[in-house]
C-alpha positions in Angstrom: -10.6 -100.6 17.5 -12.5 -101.2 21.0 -15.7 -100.2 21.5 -14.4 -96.7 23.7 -12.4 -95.8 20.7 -15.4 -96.4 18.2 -17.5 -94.8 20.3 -15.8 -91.7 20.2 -15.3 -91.8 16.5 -19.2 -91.3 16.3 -19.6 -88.7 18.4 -21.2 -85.3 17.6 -19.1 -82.4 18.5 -22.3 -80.5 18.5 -26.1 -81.6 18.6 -29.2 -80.2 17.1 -29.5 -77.5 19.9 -26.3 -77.1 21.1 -25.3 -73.5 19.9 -21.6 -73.5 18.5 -19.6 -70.0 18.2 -20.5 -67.2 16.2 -17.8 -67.8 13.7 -18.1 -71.3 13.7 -21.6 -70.8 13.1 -20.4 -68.7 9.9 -17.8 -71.1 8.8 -20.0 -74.3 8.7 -22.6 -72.3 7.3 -20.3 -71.3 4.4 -19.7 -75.3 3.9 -23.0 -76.5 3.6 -23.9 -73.4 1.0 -20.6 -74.4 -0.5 -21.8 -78.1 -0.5 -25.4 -77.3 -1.8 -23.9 -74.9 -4.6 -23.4 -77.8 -7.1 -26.6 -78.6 -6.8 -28.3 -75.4 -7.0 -26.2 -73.5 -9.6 -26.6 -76.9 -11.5 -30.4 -75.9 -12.0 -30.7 -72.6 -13.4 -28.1 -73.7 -15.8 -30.1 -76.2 -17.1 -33.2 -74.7 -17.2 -31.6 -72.0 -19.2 -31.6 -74.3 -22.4 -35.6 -74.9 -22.3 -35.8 -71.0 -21.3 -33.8 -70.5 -24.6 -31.1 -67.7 -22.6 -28.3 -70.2 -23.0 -26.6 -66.9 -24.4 -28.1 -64.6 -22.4 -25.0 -64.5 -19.3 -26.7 -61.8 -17.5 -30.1 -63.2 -17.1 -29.0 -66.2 -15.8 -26.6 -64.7 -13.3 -30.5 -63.2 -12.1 -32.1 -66.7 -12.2 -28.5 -67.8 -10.0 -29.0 -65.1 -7.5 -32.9 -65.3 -7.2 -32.7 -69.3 -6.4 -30.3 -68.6 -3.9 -32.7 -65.8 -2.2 -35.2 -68.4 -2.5 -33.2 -71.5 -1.1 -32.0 -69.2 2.3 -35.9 -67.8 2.8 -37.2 -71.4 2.6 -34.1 -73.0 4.9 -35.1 -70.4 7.5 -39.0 -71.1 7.5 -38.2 -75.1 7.7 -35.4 -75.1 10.7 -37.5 -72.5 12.4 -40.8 -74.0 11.8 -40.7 -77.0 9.8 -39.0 -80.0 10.7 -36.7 -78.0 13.0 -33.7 -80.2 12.1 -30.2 -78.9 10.2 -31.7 -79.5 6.8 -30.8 -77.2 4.0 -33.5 -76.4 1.5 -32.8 -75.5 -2.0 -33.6 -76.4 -5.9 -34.7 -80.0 -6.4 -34.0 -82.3 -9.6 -37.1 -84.3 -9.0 -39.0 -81.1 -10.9 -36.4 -80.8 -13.3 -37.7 -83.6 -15.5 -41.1 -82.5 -15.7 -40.1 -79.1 -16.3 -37.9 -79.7 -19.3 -40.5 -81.7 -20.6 -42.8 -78.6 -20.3 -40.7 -76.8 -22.0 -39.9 -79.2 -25.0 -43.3 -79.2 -25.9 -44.1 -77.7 -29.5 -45.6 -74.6 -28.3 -42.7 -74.3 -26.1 -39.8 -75.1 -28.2 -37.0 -72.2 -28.5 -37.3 -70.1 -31.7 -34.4 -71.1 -33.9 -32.7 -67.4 -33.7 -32.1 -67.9 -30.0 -29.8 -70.9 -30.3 -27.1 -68.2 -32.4 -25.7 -65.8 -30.0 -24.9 -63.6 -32.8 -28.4 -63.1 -33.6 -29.7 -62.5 -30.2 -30.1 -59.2 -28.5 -31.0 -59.6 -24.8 -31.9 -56.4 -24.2 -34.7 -56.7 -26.8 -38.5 -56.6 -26.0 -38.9 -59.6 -28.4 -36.0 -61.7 -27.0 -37.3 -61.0 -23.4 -40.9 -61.7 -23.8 -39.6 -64.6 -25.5 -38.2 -66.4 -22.2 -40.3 -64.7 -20.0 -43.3 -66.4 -21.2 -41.5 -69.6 -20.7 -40.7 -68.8 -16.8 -44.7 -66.9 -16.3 -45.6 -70.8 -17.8 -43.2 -72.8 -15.5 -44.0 -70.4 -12.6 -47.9 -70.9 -12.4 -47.5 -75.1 -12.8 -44.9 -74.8 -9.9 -47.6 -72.7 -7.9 -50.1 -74.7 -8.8 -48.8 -78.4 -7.8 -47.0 -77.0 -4.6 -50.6 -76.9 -3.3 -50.9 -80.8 -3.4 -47.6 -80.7 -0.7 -49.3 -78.0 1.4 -52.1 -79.8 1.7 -50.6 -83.4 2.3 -48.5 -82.0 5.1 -50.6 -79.7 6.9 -53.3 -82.0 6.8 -51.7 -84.7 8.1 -51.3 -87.4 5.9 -48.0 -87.8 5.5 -47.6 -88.3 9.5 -50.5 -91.1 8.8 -48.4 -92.8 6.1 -46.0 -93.0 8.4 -47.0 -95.7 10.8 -47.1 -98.2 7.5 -43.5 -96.9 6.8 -40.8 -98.3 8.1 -36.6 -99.4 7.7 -37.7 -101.2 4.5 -39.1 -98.8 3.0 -37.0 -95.8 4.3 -33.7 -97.8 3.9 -34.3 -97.9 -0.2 -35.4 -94.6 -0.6 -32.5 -92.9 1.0 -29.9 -95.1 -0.6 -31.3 -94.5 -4.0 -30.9 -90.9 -3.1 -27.4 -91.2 -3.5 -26.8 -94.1 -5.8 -29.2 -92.6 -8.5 -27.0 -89.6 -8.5 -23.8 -91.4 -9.5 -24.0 -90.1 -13.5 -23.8 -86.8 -12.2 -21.2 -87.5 -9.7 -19.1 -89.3 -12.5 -20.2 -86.3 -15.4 -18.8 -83.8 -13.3 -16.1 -85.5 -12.3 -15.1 -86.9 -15.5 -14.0 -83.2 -16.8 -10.5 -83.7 -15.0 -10.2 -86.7 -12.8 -6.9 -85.9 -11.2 -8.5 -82.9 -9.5 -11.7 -84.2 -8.8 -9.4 -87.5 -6.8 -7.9 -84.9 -5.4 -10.8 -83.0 -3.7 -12.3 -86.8 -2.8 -8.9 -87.5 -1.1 -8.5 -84.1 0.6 -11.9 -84.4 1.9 -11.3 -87.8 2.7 -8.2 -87.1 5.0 -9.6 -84.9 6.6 -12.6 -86.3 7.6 -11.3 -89.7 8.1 -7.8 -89.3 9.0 -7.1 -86.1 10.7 -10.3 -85.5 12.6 -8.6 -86.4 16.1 -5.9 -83.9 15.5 -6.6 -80.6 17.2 -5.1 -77.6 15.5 -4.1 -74.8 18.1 -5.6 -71.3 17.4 -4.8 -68.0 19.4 -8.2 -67.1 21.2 -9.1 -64.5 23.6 -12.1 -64.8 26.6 -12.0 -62.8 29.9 -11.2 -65.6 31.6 -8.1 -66.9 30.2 -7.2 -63.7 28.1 -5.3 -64.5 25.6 -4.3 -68.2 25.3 -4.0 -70.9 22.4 -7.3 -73.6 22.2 -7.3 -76.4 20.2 -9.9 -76.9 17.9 -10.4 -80.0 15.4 -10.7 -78.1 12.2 -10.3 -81.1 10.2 -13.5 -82.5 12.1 -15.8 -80.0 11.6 -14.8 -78.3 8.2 -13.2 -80.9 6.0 -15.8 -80.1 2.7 -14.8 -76.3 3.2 -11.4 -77.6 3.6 -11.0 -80.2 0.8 -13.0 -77.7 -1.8 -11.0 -74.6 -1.4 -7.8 -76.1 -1.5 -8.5 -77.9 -4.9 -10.2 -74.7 -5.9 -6.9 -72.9 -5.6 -5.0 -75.3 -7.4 -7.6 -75.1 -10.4 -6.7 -71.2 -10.4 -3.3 -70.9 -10.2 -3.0 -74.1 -12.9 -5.5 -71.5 -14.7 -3.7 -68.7 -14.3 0.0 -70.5 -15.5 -2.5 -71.6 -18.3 -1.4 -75.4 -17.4 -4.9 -76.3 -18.0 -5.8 -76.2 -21.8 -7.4 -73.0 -23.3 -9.4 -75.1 -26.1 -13.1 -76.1 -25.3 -12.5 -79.8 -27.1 -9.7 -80.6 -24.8 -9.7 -82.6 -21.6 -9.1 -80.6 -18.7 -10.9 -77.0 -20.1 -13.8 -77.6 -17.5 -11.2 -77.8 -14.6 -10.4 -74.0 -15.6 -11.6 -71.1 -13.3 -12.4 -68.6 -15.4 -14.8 -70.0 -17.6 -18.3 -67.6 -16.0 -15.8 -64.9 -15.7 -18.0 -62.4 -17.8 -21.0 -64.0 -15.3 -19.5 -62.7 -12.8 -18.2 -58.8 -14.4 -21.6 -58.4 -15.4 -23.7 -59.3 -12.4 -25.1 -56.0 -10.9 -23.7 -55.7 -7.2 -27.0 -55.3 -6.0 -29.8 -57.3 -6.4 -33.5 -57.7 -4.9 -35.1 -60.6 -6.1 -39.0 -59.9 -5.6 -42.4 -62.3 -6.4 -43.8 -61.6 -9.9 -40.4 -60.1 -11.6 -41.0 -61.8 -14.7 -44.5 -60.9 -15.1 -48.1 -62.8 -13.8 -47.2 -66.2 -13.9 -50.0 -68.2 -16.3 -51.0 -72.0 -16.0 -50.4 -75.1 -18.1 -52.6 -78.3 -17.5 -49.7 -80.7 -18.8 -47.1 -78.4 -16.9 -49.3 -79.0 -13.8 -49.7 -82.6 -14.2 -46.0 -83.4 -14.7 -44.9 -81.1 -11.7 -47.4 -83.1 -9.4 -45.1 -86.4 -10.2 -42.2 -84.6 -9.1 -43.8 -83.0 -6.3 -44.5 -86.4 -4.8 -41.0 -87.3 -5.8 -39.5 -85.2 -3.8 -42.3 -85.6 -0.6 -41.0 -89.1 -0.3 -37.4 -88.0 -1.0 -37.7 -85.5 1.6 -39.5 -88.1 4.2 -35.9 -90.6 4.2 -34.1 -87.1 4.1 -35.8 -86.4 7.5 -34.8 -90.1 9.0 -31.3 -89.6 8.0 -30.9 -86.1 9.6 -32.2 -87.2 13.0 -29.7 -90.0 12.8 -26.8 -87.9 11.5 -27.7 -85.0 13.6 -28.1 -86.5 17.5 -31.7 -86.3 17.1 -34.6 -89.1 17.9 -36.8 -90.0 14.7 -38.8 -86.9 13.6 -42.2 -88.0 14.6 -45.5 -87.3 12.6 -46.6 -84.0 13.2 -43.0 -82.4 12.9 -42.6 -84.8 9.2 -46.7 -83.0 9.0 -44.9 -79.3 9.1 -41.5 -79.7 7.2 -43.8 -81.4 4.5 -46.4 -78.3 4.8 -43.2 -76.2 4.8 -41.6 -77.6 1.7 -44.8 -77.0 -0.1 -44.8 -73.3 1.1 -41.6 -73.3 -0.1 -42.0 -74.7 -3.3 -45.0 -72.0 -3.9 -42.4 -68.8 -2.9 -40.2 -70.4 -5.0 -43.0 -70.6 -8.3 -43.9 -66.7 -7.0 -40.2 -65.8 -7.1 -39.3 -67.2 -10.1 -36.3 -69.5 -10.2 -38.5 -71.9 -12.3 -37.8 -74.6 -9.7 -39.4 -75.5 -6.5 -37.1 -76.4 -3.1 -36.7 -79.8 -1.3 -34.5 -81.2 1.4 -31.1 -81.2 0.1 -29.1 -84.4 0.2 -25.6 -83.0 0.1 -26.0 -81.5 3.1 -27.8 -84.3 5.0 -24.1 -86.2 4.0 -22.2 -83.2 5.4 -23.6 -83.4 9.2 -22.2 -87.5 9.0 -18.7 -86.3 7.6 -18.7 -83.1 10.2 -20.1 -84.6 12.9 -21.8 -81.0 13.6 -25.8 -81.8 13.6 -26.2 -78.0 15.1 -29.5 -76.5 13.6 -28.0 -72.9 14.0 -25.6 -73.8 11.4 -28.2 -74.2 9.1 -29.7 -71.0 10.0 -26.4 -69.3 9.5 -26.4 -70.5 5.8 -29.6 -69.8 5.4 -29.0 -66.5 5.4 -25.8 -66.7 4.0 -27.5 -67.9 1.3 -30.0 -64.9 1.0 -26.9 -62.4 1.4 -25.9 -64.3 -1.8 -29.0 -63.3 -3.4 -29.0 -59.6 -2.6 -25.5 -59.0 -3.5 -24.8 -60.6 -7.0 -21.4 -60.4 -7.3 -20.8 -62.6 -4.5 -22.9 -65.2 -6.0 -21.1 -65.4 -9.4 -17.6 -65.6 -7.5 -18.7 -69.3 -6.3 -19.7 -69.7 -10.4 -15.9 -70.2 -11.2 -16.1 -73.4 -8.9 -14.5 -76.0 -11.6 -16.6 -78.7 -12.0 -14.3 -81.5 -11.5 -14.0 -79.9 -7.6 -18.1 -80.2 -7.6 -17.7 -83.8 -8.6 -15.1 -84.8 -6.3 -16.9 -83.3 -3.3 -20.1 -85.6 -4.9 -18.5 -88.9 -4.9 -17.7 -88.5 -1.3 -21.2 -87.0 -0.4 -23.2 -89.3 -1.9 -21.6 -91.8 -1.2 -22.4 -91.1 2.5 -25.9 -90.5 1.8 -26.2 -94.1 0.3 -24.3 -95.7 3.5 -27.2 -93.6 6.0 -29.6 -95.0 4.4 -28.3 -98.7 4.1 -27.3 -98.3 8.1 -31.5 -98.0 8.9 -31.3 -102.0 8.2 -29.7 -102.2 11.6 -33.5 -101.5 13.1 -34.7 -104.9 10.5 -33.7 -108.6 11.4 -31.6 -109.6 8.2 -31.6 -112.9 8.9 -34.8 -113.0 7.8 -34.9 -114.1 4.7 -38.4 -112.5 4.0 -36.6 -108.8 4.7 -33.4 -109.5 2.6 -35.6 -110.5 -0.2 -38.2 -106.9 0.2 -34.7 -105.1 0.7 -32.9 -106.3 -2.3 -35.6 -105.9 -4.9 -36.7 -102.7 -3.7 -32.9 -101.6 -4.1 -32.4 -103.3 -7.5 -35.6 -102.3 -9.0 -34.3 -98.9 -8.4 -31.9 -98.9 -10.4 -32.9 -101.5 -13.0 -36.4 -100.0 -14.2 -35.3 -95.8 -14.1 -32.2 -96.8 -16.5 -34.4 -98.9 -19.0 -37.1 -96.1 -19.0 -34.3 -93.7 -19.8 -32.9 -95.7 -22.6 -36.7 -96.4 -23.7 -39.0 -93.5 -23.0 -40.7 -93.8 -26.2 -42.2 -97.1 -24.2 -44.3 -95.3 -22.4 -47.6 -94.4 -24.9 -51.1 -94.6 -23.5 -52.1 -92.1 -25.7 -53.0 -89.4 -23.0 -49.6 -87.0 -22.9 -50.4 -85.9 -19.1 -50.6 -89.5 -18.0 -47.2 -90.5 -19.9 -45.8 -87.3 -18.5 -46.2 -88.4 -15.0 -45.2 -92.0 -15.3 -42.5 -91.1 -16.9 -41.0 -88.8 -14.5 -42.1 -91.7 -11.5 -41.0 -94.5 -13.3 -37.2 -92.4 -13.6 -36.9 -91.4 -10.4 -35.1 -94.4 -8.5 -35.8 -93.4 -5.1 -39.7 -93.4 -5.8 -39.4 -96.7 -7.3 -37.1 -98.1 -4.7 -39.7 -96.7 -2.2 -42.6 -97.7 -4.0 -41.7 -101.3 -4.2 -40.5 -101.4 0.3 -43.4 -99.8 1.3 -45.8 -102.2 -1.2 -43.9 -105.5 -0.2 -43.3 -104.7 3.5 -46.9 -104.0 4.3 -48.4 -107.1 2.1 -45.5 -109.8 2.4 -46.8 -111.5 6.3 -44.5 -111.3 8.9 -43.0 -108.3 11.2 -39.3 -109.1 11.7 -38.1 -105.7 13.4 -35.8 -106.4 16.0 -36.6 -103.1 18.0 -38.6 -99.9 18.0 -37.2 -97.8 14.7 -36.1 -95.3 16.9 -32.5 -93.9 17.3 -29.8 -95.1 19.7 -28.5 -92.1 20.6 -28.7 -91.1 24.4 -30.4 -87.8 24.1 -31.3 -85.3 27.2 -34.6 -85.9 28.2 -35.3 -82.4 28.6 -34.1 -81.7 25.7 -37.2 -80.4 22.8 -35.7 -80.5 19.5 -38.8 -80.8 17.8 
């Protein structure tokens, strides 16, 4: 390939201020929700084991529809205000892990009636207060350490930190991103692997294959009237593409009942109408508002733990920012706009603890991937799903339609997203001299340490016992989350081992417009 032809293959079809058409707007805003809905469905799911409703269908079609309300109101505030780059904000897994721990805690732990759905009756004031309680608890730690993030971003800190943070340390801390995600990736996709190959090779094709192939579409200006324009489709909506398609394979194989009907058989998790009775008893309207579960209360240990995964996900979100400008056509975020979309995640964070989805939000990952696949680093995308995403919310039945996405079609879409995720972050090494061998040595422990010390704290979290439960809380959520530890270990060893072997400003090398303000 010569360098015209490569050069070409990188190109955006759309930078961060270039304004696509309306219904292009809607279409790749449909994507990216659709790309971020394994990810934030995922969470209310979960949570609804600690919350005890793991029989209680209707409730959590609530908890689905608030997080979603949440997720577009906070995606709005940080392209409009924030970091003012097409990153999607939803539920983050970095608070997941304190929160469950929260939860497992004695005073915490589910009553033993909850766990048989024929005992429970969830329209019952005891059954309610039950859960409730739980959330009010998980509510007020959210609120509570989403302070720490307002403050380090609106005072400035983080843009501080960042002249000591550089490739080395950025590079780790977005690959782990994607790397430490694999399990979940391989869970999902492990439920039927001929369909989730499937949705990684449809996705693939597209993206890779078929994006210089224009497809013609009628279309009708006062100019031309009506005339036929090619538009590369596969280019700019192969996730939509690759996902639907796979989807409707999953339901007609439903439908035939070619997929098997018994929960202990392979395949049953590729079926489509396993949240059916979500979905029939979701209300068609629904206004998620702050306090609907009651006055949210306050747990020290709750507290402590969420502060871990609040500076989890700060750090997360920092790499998340780098490989957005790069995937998006824009320059390196500089300090003050990192100062406002860290300020603006911990606003976030804090509607989301006033809301209620027992979660906070972050920069999502998935969607940072999806602007290198599309090549569409538009911000008004993002604002298009953003309120895509709080249409979701308000009308419930059209959130608990995208609950009978199969899981094996969530995985597949993973293994290519994260996969791209890991490659951005490796591809900020091009700003470091490799050859020397004082950077290949801070690289490659920071990367293997990432991945070594998380799995063996996993397999041995009994290890950690200092005797004070808040301080094992929070090293135990650090010490599992690879991307902290990945990033820990760059920043310390790049800004102690001597020497400065950076061939060139870490800035991007994409030719921008001058004139053009994207921040």
């Amino acid at each position: 390939m010569d360098a015209s032809t490569e050069g070409d293959s990188n190109k955006l079809a759309y930078c961060v201020t270039d304004v696509p058409p309306w219904y292009l707007c809607i279409l790749l805003g449909i994507q990216h929700c659709l790309t971020a809905f394994g990810g934030i469905i995922a969470i209310p799911l979960i949570l609804s084991q600690g919350l005890c409703l793991q029989h209680d269908g209707l409730t959590q079609s609530h908890l689905i529809s608030t997080i979603f309300f949440v997720s577009g109101l906070c995606t709005l505030l940080q392209v409009t205000f924030g970091i003012r780059l097409p990153i999607l904000q939803g539920g983050t897994f970095t608070l997941l892990a304190p929160s469950m721990a929260m939860l497992s805690m004695p005073e915490w732990t589910c009553p033993a009636w909850t766990q048989n759905a024929t005992l429970v009756n969830t329209s019952s004031p005891e059954f309610i207060e039950v859960w409730q309680s739980r959330m009010r608890a998980l509510q007020g730690s959210i609120m509570v350490g989403s302070l720490l993030q307002v403050f380090v971003g609106f005072s400035g800190l983080i843009g501080l930190f960042m002249r000591f943070i550089g490739p080395l340390t950025i590079a780790p801390t977005i690959s782990l991103i994607g790397l430490s995600l694999f399990d979940s990736a391989g869970t999902s996709a492990g439920n039927h692997w001929g369909l989730a190959t499937l949705t990684t090779a449809l996705i693939t094709l597209f993206s890779q294959y078929l994006r210089h192939i224009p497809v013609p579409f009628p279309s009708y200006s006062k100019d031309k009237k009506l005339h036929i324009s090619r538009v590369y489709v596969f280019q700019i909506l192969p996730v939509l593409l690759g996902i639907t398609i796979s989807w409707l394979i999953c339901y007609i194989l439903t439908i035939y009942n070619v997929l098997p009907t018994d929960p202990q058989r392979y395949g049953y998790m590729a079926r489509t109408d396993l949240k059916g009775d979500v979905m029939s008893q979701a209300p068609w309207f629904t206004f998620p508002y702050p306090g609907q579960w009651g006055m949210p209360t306050v747990s020290l240990a709750g507290v402590v733990g969420i502060l871990a995964g609040v500076i989890s996900s700060m750090i997360e979100s920092v790499g998340d920012y780098h490989a957005c400008a790069r995937l998006s056509g824009a320059p390196p975020p500089p300090k003050h706009a990192i100062n406002r979309g860290i300020g603006i995640e911990g606003l976030g964070c804090l509607l989301a603890g006033a809301w209620g989805t027992g979660n906070g939000t972050t920069s999502y990952s998935e969607n940072v991937g999806a602007l290198g696949i599309t090549k569409v680093g538009s911000r008004m995308v993002i604002i298009a799903s953003g309120v895509l995403m709080v249409v979701m919310g308000v009308f419930g039945k059209v959130g608990a339609i995208f609950t009978t996405i199969p899981t094996p079609v969530i995985g597949g879409m993973f293994m290519v997203m994260f996969g791209v995720i890991s490659a951005a972050g490796v591809s900020n090494l091009q700003y470091a001299d490799m050859n020397s061998s004082r950077n290949i040595f801070v690289f490659g422990f920071s990367m293997f340490s990432g991945l070594v010390i998380p799995n063996w704290i996993v397999k041995h979290p009994d290890a950690i016992a200092t005797g004070v439960v808040e301080l094992d809380q929070v090293l135990l959520v650090l010490l599992t989350t690879s991307m902290f530890v990945g990033g820990f270990f760059g920043f310390i060893l790049d800004n102690t081992i001597p020497g400065n072997y950076v061939m060139r400003l870490f800035t991007s090398s994409i030719n921008l417009d001058p004139n053009r303000n994207t921040f």
